[in-house]
N, C-alpha and C positions, 0 to 999 in steps of 0.2 A: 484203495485196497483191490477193486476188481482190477484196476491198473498193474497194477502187482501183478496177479496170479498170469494176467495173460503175456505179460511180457517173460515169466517162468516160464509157461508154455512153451511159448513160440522160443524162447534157448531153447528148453528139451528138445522141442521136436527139431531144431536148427541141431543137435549134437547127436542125437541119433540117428539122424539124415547123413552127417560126415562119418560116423563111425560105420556105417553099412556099406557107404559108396567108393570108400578106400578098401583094396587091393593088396597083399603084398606081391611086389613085381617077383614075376619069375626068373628065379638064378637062372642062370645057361653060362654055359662052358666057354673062355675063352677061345676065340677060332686061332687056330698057331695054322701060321700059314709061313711058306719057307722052303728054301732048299738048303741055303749054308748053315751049316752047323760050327758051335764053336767045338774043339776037340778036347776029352775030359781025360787029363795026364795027372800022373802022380807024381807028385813032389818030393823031392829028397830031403836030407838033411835044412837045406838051407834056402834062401831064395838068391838067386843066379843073376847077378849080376847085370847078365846078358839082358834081361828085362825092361832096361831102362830102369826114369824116375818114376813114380808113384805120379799119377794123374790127375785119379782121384779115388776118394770112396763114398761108396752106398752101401744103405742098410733097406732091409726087408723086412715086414711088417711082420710078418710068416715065422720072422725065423729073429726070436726076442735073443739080445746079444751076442748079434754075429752083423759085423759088417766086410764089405766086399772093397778088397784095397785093389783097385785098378792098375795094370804098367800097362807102358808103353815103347819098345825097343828102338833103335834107329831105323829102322826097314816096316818102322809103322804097326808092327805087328800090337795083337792087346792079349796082354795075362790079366785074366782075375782070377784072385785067391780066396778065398773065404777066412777071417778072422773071426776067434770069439771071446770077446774084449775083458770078461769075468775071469777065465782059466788063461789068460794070456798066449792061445794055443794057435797055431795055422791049420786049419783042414789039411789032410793028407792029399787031398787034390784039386788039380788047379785045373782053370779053363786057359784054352789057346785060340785066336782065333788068329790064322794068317791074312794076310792083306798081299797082294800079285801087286 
């Protein structure tokens, strides 16, 4: 029985020891560090041809049912679109980035 109690103990005092010593880490901001920007164009009717194939696509955690359909044109250049896959709709604007 006193075998008992002290092996209680020593948890409590082993769980209240971890629950004090633990921290929540402090958020801090993304550093964005950069010169090239991709360029934010709006998109017409349709998607242009000029774009090339579809690359690939990503989704963002941020942003629940919307994924991002990547091109690629002959001169290397990248379009991403924004999709959102519920309302079958394409964001009215598209990123550009050129490639020299």
């Amino acid at each position: 029985m006193r075998r008992n109690i002290i092996m209680y103990v020593v948890m409590l005092v082993f769980l209240v020891l971890s629950m004090t010593c633990c921290s929540k880490t402090p958020s801090s901001k993304p550093v964005v560090e950069g010169s090239m920007k991709m360029e934010i164009l709006e998109c017409g009717d349709a998607i242009p041809a000029g774009w090339g194939n579809v690359i690939s696509v990503s989704s963002v955690d941020q942003y629940e049912g919307w994924v991002q359909l990547w091109f690629q044109d002959g001169m290397g250049d990248l379009y991403m679109i924004p999709y959102h896959v519920e309302s079958n709709t394409f964001h009215k604007n598209y990123r550009h980035l050129k490639r020299k």
